[in-house]
C-alpha positions in Angstrom: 84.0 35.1 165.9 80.6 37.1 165.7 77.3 35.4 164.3 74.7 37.2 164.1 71.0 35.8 165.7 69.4 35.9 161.9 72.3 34.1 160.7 71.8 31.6 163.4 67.6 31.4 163.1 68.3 31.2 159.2 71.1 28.1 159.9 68.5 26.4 162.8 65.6 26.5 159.6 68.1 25.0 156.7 69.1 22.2 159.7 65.5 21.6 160.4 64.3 21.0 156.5 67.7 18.7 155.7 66.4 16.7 158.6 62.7 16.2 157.7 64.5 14.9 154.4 66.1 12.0 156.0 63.4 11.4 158.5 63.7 7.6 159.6 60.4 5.2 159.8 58.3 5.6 162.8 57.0 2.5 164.8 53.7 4.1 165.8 52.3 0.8 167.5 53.3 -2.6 168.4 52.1 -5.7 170.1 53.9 -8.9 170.8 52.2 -12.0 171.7 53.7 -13.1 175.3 52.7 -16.8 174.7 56.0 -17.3 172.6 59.5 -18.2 174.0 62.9 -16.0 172.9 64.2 -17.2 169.5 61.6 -19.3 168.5 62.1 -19.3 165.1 64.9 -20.8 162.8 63.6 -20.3 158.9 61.5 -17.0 158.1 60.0 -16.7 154.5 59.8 -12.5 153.8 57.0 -11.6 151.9 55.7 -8.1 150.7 52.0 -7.4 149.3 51.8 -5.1 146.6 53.8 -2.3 144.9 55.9 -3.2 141.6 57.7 -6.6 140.9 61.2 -4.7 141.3 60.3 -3.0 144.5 58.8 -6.5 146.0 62.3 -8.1 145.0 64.4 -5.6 146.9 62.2 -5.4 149.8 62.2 -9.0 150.1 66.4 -9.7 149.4 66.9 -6.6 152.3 65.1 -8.7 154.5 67.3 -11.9 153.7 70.3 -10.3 153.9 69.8 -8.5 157.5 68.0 -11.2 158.7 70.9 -13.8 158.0 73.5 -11.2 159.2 71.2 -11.9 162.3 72.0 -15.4 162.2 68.3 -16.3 161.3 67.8 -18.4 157.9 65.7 -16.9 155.5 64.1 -17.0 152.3 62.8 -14.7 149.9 58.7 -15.5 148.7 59.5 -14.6 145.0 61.7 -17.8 145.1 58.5 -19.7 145.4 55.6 -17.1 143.7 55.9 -16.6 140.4 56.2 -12.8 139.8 53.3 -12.6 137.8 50.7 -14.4 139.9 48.8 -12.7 142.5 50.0 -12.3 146.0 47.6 -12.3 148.7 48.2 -13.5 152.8 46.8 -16.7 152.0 49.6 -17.2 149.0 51.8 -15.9 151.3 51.7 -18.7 153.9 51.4 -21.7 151.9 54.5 -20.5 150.0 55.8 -20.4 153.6 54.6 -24.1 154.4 56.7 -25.2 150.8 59.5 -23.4 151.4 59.7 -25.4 154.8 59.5 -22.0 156.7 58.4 -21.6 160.4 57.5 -18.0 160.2 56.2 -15.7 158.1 56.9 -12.0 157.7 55.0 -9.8 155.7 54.5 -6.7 155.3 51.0 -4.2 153.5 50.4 -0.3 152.5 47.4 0.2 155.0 47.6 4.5 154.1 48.7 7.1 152.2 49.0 10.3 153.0 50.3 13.3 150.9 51.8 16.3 152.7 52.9 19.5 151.6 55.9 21.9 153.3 57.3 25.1 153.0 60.5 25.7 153.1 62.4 29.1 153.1 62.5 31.5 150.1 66.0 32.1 150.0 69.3 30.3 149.5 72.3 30.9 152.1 75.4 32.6 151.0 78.5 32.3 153.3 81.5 34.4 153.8 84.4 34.6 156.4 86.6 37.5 156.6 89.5 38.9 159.0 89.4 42.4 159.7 91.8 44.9 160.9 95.4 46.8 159.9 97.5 44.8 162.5 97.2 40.9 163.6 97.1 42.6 167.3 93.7 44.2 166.2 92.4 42.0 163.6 88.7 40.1 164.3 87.5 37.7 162.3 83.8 37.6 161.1 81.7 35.1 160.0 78.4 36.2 158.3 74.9 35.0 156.5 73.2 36.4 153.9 69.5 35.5 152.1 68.3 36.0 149.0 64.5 36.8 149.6 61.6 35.2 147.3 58.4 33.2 147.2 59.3 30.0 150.0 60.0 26.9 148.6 56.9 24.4 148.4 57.7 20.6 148.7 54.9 17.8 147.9 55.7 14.0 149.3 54.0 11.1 150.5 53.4 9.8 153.9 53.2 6.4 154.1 51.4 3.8 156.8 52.4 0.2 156.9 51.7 -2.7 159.1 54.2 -5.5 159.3 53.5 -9.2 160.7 55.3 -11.9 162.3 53.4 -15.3 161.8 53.8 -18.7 163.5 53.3 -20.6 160.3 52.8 -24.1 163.2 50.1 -22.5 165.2 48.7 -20.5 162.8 49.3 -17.5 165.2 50.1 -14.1 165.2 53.5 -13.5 166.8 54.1 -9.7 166.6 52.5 -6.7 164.6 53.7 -3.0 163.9 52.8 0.0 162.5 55.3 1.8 160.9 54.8 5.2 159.3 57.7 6.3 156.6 58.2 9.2 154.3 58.9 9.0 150.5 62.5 9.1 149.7 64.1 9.7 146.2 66.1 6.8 147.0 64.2 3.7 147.1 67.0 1.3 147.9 67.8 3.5 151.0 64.0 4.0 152.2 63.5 0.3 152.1 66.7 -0.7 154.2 65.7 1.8 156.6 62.6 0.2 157.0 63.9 -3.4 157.2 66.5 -2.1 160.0 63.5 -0.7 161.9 61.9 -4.2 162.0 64.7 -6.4 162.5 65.5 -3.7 165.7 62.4 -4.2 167.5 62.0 -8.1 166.4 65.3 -8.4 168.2 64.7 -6.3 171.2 61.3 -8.9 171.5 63.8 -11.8 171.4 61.7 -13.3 168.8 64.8 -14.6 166.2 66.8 -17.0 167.4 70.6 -17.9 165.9 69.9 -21.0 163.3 73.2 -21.2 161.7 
C-alpha cells in the first residue's frame, strides 16, 4: 500500500480538528481540605447557579443519577427551590439543611471565553485502486485528494467553572475545582461529561462514602 506524506499530513489535520470537537473538561486546579476522613458523607443536595431552568434540571438529575450509581444518596435542589425563585449559595444551603443533606455540591460560570479556529479549506476525497495486468504484478494504492478554498473558520465558547463540596455540619469547605469545558452542540453530552469529571476526582479524594 503507498500513502503519500500530503495524504498523511492532510489525515493528521482532519484527526486533530475532530478531536478539539470532543475535547473533554479540564480540571485546571483543585484543593481538598485534609481535615476530613474518607467517605464522610451519606446525603449530597446538587445544586447549580445560573443558566436556564432546563439546563439547571439536567445538570442537577446527572448529578443524582452518577452520584447514586456511586452508592451515595442524593437529591436534586429544584425538589426543594422553586424554579422561579432566585438561586444564590445562601439558598443553596438552607435548601441543603431541609432536605436533611450533609453536603452540598454546587457548581458557578466564573468565565467566558470565545475562541475562534481555523480549520482546513478543503474536504477529503478517498479512493483505493488495484493496479496492474496480472495478480503476480498488481499493487494496490490508496490515495488523498483536496479540494483547495478559503479554510474553514469555527466560533465557540470556552467556558470556566468552579465546583464546591460543602460540609453543610461545619459549615466548611471540603473540596473546590476549576474546570474549564468547551461548548458542545450537545448539551445533554457536555453536561454528563462534566458531572463524570467531578464524581472522578471526588472519588479519587475518597470524599463519598457508600450510604445505601
Amino acid at each position: 500500500m503507498r500513502i503519500s506524506l500530503r495524504a498523511l499530513g492532510m489525515l493528521f489535520v482532519m484527526l486533530v480538528f475532530a478531536g478539539c470537537s470532543a475535547t473533554k473538561p479540564i480540571v485546571l486546579s483543585e484543593w481538598r481540605s485534609p481535615a476530613y476522613p474518607a467517605g464522610a458523607f451519606k446525603r449530597i443536595m446538587v445544586g447549580g447557579l445560573g443558566g436556564e431552568t432546563s439546563i439547571r434540571r439536567n445538570f442537577e438529575d446527572e448529578f443524582v443519577l452518577q452520584l447514586r450509581a456511586s452508592g451515595v444518596d442524593a437529591v436534586p435542589s429544584y425538589s426543594v427551590i422553586p424554579d422561579e425563585e432566585k438561586i444564590d449559595e445562601a439558598r443553596l444551603k438552607k435548601a441543603a439543611q431541609e432536605a436533611r443533606a450533609d453536603a452540598l455540591l454546587f457548581a458557578r460560570l466564573v468565565q467566558t471565553e470565545h475562541k475562534t479556529e481555523y480549520g482546513p479549506g478543503y474536504f477529503p476525497y478517498t479512493s483505493l485502486g488495484i493496479f496492474g495486468s496480472s495478480s503476480a504484478s498488481s499493487w494496490y494504492g490508496l490515495s488523498w485528494y483536496g479540494l483547495g478554498g478559503a479554510p474553514s473558520v469555527y466560533h465557540y465558547n470556552e467556558y470556566i467553572s468552579e465546583t464546591t463540596f460543602y460540609d453543610l455540619n461545619k459549615n466548611d469547605v471540603v473540596w473546590t475545582g476549576t474546570i474549564k469545558t468547551t461548548e458542545r452542540e450537545n448539551v445533554r453530552s457536555a453536561i454528563k461529561s462534566y458531572v463524570e469529571t467531578v464524581i472522578k476526582k471526588l472519588q479519587e479524594r475518597n470524599l463519598l462514602g457508600q450510604s445505601f
